[in-house]
C-alpha positions in Angstrom: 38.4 96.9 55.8 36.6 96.5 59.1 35.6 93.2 58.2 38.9 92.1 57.8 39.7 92.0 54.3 43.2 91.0 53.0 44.7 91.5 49.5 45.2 87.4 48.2 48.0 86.8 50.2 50.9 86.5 47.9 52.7 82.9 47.3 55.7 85.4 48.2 56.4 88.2 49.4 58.8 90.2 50.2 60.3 91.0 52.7 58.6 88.5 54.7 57.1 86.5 51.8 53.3 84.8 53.0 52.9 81.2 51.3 49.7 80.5 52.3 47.1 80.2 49.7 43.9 83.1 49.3 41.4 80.0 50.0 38.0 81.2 51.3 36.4 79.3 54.3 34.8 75.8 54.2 37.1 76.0 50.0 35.9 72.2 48.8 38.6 69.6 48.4 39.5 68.4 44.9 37.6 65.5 45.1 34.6 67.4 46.2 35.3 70.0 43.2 35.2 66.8 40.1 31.6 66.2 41.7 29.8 69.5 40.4 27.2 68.6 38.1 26.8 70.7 34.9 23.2 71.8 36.5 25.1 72.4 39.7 27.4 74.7 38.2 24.5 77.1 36.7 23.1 77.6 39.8 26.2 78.3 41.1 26.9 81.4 38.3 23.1 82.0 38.5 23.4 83.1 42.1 26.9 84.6 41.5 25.1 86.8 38.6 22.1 87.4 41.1 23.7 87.9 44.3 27.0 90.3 43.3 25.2 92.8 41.9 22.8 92.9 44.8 25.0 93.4 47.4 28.3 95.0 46.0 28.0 98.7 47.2 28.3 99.7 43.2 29.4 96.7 41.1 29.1 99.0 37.8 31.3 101.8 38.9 34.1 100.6 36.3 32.5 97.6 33.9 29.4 98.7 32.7 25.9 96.2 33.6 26.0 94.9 29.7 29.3 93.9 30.0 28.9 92.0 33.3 25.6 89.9 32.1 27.3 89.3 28.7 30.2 87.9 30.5 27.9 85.9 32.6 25.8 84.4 29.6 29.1 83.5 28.1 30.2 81.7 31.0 26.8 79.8 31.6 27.3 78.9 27.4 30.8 77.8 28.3 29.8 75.8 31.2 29.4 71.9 29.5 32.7 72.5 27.6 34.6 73.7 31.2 36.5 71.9 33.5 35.6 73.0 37.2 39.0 74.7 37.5 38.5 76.8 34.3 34.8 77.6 35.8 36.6 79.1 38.8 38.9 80.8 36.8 36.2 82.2 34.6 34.1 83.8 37.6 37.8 85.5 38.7 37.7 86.7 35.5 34.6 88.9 35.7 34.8 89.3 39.4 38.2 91.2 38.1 36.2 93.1 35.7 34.7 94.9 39.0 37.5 96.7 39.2 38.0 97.0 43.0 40.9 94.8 45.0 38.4 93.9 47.3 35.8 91.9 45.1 37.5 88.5 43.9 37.1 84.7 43.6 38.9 83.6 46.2 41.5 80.8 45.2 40.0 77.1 46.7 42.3 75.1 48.5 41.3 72.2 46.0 44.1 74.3 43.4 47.4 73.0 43.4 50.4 75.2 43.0 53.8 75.4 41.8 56.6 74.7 44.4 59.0 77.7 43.9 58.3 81.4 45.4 58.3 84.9 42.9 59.1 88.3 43.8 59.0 91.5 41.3 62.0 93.1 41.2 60.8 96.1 38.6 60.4 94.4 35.9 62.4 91.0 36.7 60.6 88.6 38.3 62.8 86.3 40.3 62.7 82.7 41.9 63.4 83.4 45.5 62.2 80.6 47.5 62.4 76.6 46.1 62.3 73.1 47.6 65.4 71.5 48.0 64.7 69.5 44.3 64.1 72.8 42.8 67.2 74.9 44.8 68.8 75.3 41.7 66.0 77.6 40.2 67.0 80.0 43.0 68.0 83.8 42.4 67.0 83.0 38.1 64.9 85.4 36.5 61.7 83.6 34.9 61.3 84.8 31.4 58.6 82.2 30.0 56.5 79.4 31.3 54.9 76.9 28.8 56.8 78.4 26.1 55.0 81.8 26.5 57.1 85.0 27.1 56.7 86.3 30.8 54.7 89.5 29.4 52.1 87.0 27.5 51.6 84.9 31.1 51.8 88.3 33.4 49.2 89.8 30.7 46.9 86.4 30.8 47.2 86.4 34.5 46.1 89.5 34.8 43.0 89.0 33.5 42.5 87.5 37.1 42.2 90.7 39.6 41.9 94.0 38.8 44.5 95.9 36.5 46.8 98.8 37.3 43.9 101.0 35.8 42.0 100.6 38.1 44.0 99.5 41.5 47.9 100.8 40.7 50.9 99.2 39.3 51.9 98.2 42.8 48.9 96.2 43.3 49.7 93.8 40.4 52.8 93.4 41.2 51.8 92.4 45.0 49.2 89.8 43.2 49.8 88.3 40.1 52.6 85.8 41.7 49.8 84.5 43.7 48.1 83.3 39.9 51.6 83.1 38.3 52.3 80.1 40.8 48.7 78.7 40.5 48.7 75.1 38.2 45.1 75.2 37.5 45.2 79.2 36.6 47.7 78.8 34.1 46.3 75.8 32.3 42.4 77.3 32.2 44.8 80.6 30.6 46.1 78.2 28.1 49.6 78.8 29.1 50.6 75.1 30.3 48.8 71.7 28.6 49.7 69.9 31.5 48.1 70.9 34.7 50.2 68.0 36.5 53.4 70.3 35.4 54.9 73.2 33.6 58.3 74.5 31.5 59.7 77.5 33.2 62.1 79.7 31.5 64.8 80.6 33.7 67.8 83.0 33.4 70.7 83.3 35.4 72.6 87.0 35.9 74.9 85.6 33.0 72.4 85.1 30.9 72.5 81.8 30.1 69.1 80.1 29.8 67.3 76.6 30.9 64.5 75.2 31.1 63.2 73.6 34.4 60.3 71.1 34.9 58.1 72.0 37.7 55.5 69.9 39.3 52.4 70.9 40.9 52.3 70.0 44.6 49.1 70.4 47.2 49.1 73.2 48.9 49.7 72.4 52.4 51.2 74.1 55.9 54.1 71.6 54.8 55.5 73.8 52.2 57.3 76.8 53.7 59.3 74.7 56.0 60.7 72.8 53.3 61.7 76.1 50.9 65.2 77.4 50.6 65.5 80.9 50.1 68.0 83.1 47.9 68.7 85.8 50.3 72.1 85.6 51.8 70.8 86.7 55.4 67.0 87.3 56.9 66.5 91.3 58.2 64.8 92.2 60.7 61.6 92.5 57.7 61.9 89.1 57.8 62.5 87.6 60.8 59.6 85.4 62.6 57.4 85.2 59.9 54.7 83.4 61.3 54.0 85.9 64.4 51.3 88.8 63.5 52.3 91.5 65.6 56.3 91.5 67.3 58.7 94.2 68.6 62.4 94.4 69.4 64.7 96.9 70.8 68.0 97.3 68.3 71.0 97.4 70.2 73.0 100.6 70.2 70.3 102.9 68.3 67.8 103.6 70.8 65.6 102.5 68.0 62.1 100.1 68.6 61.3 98.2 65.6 57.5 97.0 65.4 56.3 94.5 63.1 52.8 95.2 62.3 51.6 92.3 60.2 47.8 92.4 61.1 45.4 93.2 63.5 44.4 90.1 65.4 44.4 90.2 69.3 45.8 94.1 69.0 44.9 95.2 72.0 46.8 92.6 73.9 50.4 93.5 71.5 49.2 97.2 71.9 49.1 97.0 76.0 52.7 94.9 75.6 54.8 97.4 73.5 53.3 100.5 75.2 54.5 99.5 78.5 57.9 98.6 77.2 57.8 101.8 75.4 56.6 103.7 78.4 59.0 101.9 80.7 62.1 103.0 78.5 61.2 105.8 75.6 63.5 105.1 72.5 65.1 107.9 70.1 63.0 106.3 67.4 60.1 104.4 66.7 59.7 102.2 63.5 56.3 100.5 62.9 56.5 98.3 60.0 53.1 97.8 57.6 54.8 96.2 54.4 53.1 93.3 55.2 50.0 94.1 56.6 47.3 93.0 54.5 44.3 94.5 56.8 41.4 94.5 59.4 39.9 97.0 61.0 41.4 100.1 60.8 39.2 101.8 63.8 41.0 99.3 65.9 44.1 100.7 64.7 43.6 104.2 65.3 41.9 102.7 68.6 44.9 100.9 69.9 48.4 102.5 68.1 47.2 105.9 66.3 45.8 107.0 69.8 48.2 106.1 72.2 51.1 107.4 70.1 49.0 111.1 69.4 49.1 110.9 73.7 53.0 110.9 73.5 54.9 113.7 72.4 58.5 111.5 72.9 57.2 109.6 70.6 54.8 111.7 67.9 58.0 114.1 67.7 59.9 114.9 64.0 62.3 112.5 63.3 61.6 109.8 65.9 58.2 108.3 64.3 58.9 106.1 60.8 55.8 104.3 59.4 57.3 101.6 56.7 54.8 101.2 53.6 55.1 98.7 50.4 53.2 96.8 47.7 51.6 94.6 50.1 50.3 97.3 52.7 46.4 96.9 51.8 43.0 97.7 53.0 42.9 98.7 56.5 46.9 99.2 57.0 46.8 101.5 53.8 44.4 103.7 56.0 46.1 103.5 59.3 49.3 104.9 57.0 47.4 107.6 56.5 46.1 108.3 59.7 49.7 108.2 60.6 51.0 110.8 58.1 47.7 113.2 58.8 47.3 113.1 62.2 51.2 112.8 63.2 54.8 113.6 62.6 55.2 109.8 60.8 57.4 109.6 58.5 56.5 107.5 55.7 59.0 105.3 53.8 59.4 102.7 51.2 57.5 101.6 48.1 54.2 103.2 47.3 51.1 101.5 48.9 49.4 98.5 47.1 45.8 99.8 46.7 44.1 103.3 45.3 43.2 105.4 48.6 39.7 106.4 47.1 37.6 103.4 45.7 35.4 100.9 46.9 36.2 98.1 49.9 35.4 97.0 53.6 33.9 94.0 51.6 31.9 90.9 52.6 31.8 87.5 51.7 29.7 85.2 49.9 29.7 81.4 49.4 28.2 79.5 46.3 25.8 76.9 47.0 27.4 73.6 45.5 31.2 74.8 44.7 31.4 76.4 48.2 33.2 78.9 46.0 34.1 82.2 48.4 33.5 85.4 46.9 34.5 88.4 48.3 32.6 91.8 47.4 33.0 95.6 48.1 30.1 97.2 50.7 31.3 101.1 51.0 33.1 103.6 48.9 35.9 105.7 51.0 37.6 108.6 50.0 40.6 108.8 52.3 42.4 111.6 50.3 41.3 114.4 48.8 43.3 114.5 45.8 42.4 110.9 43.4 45.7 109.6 43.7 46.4 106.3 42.3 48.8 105.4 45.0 49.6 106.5 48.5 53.2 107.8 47.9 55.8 107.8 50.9 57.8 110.8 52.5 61.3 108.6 50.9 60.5 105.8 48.2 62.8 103.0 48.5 62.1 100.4 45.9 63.2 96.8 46.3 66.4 95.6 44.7 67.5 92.1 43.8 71.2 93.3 45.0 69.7 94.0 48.2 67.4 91.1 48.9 70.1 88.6 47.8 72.6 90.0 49.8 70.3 90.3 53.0 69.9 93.7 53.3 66.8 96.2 54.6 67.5 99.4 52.2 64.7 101.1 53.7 65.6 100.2 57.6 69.3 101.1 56.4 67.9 104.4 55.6 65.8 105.2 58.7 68.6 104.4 60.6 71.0 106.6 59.3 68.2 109.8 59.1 69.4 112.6 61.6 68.5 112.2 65.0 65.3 113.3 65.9 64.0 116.8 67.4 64.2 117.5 71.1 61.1 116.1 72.6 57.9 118.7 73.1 56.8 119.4 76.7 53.2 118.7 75.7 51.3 117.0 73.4 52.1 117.7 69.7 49.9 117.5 67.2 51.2 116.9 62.5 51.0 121.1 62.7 52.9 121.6 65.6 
């Protein structure tokens, strides 16, 4: 968590959806990848089988030892037969096996992916991004790729990170679009023949059905400027996508809305909004973590926890909203707690992507030849005393397809219509107070 670690960053999300792919540092091209000797490969799942164990805080605590070298020797058997993208999808496997969202084969930039962008809505999943070729994929449920039923491709795909089980229901559905939209996962899963290209399934709200041929494309910074998107309108959740940390006064509510995307350069957004803040105290604060995927959650108690504890206009009943969803991970999922322990927060939305208590703050490792990333989990943290699966909110708002198409915020909607707040304390106020 204090190392920076981020869920995969979803193909998309919502309600600002990330396309950027979950590739690990120095990831080798694709023409680099078709080089790896057979000998090269071993030694790369020889150190994998070496090194994980070894520095993994507890890399047994769900799959037992046997299980992980048996998985390992199969692999290693595998290994002539394998294509270099099923060898990658193989060490996911076991690396899911772990059981913890922060150990995982990082996705190398050498993998291709599918131009179209997936959200779960419950249990729809939905196309809600497309090039313009694609465009009219857009708002269609996908119920089969490769002529496999969604539930046989979501169930395969899972065997890629770790399962409800042992994350929570809101984890999967934050992550397996990331491996849904992945070429080179589906066809090492058996669920396309064609790496090159794949039959989706589609469904419109009439229920009329089709079949739509979709080619792989390189992943590159290119994409998200070309995608459409099915929402009628972009909300505030959605709004400058590529800035990590942004605020904006709403006119007419006395409300500041802070987009708290992640944690680089925070001290520098911290000093900005405080003085604004400071300089003209609104009637409410909103800080949004839905999609805030982590880093260092001592430098978010350091730099917003802190500062807002100092001021009772703000840490006042009624006036503080702290905005959780499926993709609030790692270190935001701790700064939402802080919020609701050591303030008068309020929490709403979905419930948070990750279990509270398990292993995380992870490191990374590299493979010798693939230049394969691997992430892994250093400490264990209990950060509630109760060993919930999910950190629930104050109001659960779950996303709606009516809602995203039309362009709307349901859980802004909601905070702004809440009663005003409390009259503000005379000194500082502390969650008891």
């Amino acid at each position: 968590m204090r190392r920076a670690a981020t869920i995969l960053l979803l193909v998309v999300a919502l309600p600002a959806p990330s396309l950027a792919a979950a590739a690990g540092p120095a990831a080798p091209s694709a023409e680099e990848a078709s080089r790896r000797s057979q000998a090269e490969w071993l030694e790369d799942v020889a150190y994998f089988a070496r090194e994980l164990p070894r520095r993994h805080k507890n890399l047994y605590h769900t799959m037992p030892r046997e299980q992980f070298e048996a998985s390992v020797r199969e692999l290693e058997a595998a290994v002539a037969s394998l294509a270099d993208h099923e060898i990658v999808v193989r060490l996911s496997q076991i690396a899911a096996k772990v059981g913890d969202g922060h150990t995982r084969v990082h996705i190398p930039a050498s993998f291709g992916r599918y131009p179209l962008g997936l959200y779960w809505f419950g249990s729809d999943l939905r196309v809600i991004a497309a090039t313009p070729e694609h465009e009219a994929a857009l708002g269609s449920r996908v119920v089969g790729i490769g002529g496999k039923s969604l539930d046989e491709v979501q169930a395969r795909a899972g065997t890629c990170f770790p399962s409800a089980e042992n994350e929570n229901p809101w984890y999967v559905l934050s992550t397996s679009p990331a491996y849904i939209l992945r070429p080179e996962v589906l066809h090492a899963l058996g669920i396309v023949a064609d790496v090159q290209r794949a039959p989706f399934t589609l469904e419109d709200d009439q229920g009329r059905r089709s079949i739509l041929e979709v080619p792989r494309v390189e992943q590159d910074g290119t994409l998200t400027g070309r995608f459409r998107w099915s929402a009628a309108a972009e909300p505030l959740s959605r709004q400058r996508r590529g800035e990590r940390f942004w605020f904006t006064r709403l006119p007419g509510s006395k409300t500041v809305y802070v987009s708290w995307r992640g944690y680089e350069s925070l001290g520098g957004h911290a000093r900005e909004l405080f003085k604004s803040l400071d300089e003209s105290p609104p009637d409410r604060l909103v800080i949004d973590l839905r999609q805030n995927g982590g880093g260092d959650f001592l430098e978010g108690r350091k730099r917003i926890l802190d500062p807002i504890r100092k001021r009772p206009a703000l840490n006042r009943k009624g006036a503080l909203y702290v905005l959780v969803g499926r993709q609030t991970f790692s270190a935001a999922m701790v700064n939402a707690i802080d919020f609701r322990k050591q303030t008068h927060a309020i929490l709403v939305g979905e419930p948070i992507g990750e279990r509270p208590n398990s292993y995380s703050e992870n490191d990374e490792m590299t493979l010798p030849n693939s230049r394969i990333v691997v992430s892994y989990s250093t400490r264990y943290y209990q950060f509630l005393d109760q060993d919930a699966p999910a950190v629930m909110p104050d109001q659960r708002i779950d996303p709606s397809w009516d809602d995203y198409k039309a362009g709307r915020d349901p859980v802004m909607d909601w905070v702004l219509a809440a009663p005003a707040p409390l009259a503000a304390p005379t000194a500082p106020a502390g969650p008891g107070d």
